[in-house]
C-alpha positions as CSV (number, residue, x, y, z in Angstrom):
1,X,34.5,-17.2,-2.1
2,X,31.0,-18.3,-0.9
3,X,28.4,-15.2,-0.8
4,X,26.7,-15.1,2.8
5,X,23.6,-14.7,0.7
6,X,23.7,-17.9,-1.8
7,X,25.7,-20.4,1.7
8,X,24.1,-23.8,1.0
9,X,23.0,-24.9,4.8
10,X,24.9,-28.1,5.9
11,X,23.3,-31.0,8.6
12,X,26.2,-32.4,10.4
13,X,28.5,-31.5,7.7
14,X,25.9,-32.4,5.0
15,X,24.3,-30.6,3.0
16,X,20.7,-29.8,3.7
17,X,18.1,-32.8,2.1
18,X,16.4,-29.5,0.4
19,X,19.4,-29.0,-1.6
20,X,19.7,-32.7,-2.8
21,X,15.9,-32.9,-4.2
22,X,15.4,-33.9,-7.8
23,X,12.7,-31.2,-7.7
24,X,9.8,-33.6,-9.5
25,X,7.7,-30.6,-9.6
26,X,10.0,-28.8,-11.3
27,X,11.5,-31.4,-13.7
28,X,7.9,-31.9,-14.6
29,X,7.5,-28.9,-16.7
30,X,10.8,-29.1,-18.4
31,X,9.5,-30.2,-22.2
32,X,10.8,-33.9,-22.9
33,X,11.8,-32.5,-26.1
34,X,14.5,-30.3,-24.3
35,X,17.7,-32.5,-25.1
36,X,20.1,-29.1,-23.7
37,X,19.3,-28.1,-20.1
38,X,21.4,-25.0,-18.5
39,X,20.5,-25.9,-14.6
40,X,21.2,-22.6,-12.8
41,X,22.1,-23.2,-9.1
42,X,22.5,-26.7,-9.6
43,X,23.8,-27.6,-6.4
44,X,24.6,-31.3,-6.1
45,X,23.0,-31.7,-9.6
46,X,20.5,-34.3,-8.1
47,X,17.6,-32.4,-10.3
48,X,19.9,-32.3,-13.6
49,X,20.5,-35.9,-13.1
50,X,16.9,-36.7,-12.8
51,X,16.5,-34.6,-16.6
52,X,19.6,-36.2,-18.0
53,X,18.1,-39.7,-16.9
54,X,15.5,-38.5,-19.7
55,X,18.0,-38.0,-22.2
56,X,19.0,-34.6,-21.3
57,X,22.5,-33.1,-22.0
58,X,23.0,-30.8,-18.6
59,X,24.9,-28.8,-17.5
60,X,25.1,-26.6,-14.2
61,X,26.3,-23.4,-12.4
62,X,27.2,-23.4,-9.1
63,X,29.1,-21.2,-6.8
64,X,30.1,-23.3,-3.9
65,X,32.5,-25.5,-4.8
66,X,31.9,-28.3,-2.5
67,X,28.8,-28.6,-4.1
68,X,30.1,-28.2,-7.9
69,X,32.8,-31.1,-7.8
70,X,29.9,-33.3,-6.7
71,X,27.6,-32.3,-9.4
72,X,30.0,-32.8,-11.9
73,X,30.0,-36.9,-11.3
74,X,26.6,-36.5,-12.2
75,X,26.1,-33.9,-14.9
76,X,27.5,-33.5,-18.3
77,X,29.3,-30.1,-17.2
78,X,29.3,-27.8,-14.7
79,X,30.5,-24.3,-14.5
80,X,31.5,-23.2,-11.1
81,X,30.9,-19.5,-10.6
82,X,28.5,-16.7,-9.2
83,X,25.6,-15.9,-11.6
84,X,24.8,-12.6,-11.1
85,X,29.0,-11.8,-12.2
86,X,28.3,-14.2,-15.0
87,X,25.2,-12.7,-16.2
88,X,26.4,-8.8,-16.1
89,X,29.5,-10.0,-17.9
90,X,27.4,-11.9,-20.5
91,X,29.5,-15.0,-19.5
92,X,28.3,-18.6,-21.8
93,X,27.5,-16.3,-24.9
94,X,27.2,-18.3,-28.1
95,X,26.0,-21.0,-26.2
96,X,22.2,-22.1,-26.4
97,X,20.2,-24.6,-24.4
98,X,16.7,-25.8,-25.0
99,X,15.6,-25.2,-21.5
100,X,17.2,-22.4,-18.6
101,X,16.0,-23.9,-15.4
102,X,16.4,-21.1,-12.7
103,X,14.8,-23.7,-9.4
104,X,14.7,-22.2,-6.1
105,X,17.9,-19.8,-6.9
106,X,16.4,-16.4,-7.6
107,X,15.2,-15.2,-4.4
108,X,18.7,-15.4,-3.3
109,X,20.3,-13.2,-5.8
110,X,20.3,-9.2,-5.3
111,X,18.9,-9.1,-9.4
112,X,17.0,-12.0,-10.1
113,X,15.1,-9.5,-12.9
114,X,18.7,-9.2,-14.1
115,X,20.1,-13.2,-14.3
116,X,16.8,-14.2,-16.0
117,X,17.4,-11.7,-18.7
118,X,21.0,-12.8,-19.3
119,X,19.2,-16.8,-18.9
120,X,17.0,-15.2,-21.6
121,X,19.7,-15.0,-24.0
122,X,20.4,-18.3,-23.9
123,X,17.6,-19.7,-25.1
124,X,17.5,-21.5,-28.6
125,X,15.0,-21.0,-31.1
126,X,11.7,-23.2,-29.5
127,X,13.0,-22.9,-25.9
128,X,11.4,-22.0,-22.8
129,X,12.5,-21.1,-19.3
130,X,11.3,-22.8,-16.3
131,X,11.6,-21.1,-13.0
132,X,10.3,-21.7,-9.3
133,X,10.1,-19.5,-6.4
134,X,8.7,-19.9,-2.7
135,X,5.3,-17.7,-2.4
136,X,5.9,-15.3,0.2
137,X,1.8,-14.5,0.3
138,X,1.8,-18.0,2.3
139,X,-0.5,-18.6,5.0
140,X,2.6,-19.1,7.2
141,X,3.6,-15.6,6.7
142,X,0.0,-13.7,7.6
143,X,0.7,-16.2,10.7
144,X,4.0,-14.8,11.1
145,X,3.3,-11.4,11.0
146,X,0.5,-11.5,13.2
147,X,3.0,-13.2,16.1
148,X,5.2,-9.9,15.2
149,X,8.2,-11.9,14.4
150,X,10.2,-12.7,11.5
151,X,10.7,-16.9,11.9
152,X,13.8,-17.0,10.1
153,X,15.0,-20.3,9.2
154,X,17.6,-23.0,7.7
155,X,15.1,-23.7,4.4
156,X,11.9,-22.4,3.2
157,X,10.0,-19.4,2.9
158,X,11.9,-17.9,5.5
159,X,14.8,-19.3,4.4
160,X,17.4,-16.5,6.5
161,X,19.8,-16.1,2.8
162,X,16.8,-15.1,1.2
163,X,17.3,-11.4,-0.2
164,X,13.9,-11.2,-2.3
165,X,10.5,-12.1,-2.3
166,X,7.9,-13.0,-4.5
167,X,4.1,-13.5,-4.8
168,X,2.2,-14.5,-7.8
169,X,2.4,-11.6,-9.7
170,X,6.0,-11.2,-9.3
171,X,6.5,-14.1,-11.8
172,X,5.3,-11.4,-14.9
173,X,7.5,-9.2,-13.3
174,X,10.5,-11.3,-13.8
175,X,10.4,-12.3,-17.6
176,X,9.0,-9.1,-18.5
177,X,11.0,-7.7,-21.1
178,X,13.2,-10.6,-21.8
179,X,11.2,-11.5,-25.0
180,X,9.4,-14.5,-22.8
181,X,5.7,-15.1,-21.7
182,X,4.0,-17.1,-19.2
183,X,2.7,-20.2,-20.9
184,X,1.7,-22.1,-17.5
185,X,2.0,-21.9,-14.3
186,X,1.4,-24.0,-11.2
187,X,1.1,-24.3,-7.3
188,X,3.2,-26.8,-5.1
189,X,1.1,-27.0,-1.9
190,X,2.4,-28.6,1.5
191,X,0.5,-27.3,4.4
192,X,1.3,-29.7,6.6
193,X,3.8,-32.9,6.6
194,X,1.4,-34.8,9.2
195,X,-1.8,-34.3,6.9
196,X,-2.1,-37.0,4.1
197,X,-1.2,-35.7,1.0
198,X,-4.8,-36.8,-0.2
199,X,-5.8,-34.4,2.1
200,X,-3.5,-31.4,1.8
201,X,-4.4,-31.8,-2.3
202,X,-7.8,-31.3,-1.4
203,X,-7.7,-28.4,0.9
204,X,-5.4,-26.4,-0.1
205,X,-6.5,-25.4,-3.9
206,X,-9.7,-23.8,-1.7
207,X,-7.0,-21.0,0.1
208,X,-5.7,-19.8,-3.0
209,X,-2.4,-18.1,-2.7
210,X,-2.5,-18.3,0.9
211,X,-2.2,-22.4,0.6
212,X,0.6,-22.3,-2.0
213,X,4.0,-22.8,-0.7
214,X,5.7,-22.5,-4.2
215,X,4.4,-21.3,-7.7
216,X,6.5,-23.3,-10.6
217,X,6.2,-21.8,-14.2
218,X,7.5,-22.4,-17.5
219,X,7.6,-19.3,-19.9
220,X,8.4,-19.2,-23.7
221,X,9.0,-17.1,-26.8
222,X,5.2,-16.3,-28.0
């Protein structure tokens, strides 16, 4: 059964546009040479197809099964199940990928810290992680909490399944003690969908944190 928590939001039966993204940002600090990606949450696998039109072998976890039996037409594998179970019962041992891609899944989990441990693991010899999560030190939020009220939404930052948050120093946080580092780490800004992105690009690097919707970050074995 679906957790409330992890409940992929539907459009008129479909599922939300968010949750079919091939994630470019994302995808674009996955090493070319990974040729074995684990894509954790890989909803409708449109990111793992965009890697496996590189040349990657992918597979996928998913828990809701609508969304698993349509990744698999597009992936090389998926595994349909709830990650934090898998992880605390060391589930896909002896296995080893070249990249554990954990994108837009870990504030939704009640142990992230836990899940990229066991992701960790999993890691061949060379191999990084790559992980992305919204920035709850956004603008929007200091907006939020001045108007007193929690905006709780479909998507997002305040996406309503969300059940942790992070800022930038967070990301440390989660790899710490897995054996992994930081090795880079950058900002995906959208302000505002009406500005031009030219714009937006230029602005927003000048507000810091408070202009960075989501921090993407790679992290390796030093």
């Amino acid at each position: 059964m679906t957790r409330p928590e992890l409940a992929v939001p539907r459009l008129a039966g479909e599922v939300h546009p968010a949750y079919a993204n091939p994630r470019r940002e994302v995808t674009a600090l996955v090493p070319p040479s990974a040729r074995r990606v684990l894509d954790v949450g890989c909803s409708v696998g449109a990111m793992g197809a965009a890697l496996r039109a590189r040349g990657a072998q992918v597979t996928g976890v998913e828990l809701d099964a609508e969304l698993a039996a349509r990744a698999r037409e597009v992936l090389d594998e998926v595994v349909e199940g709830d990650v934090e179970a898998m992880a605390r019962d060391g589930a896909l041992a002896g296995r080893a990928w070249d990249c554990v891609v954990f994108a837009d899944v870990l504030e939704h989990l009640r142990d992230p810290w836990a899940v990229v441990a066991w992701g960790a693991r999993l890691v061949a010899p060379g191999g990084s992680i790559v992980l992305s999560v919204p920035n709850i030190r956004h603008v929007k939020t200091l907006r939020a909490l001045l108007q007193r009220r929690w905006p709780y939404e479909a998507v997002g930052i305040f996406d309503r399944t969300h059940l942790r948050f992070f800022a930038r120093r967070n990301l440390d946080d989660l790899v710490a003690g897995t054996g992994f580092e930081l090795v880079e780490v950058r900002r995906h800004h959208l302000l505002s969908v009406h500005r031009p992105q030219a714009a937006v690009n230029r602005l927003a690097p000048l507000l810091g944190d408070l202009g960075t919707l989501q921090f993407v970050a790679r992290a390796e074995r030093p």
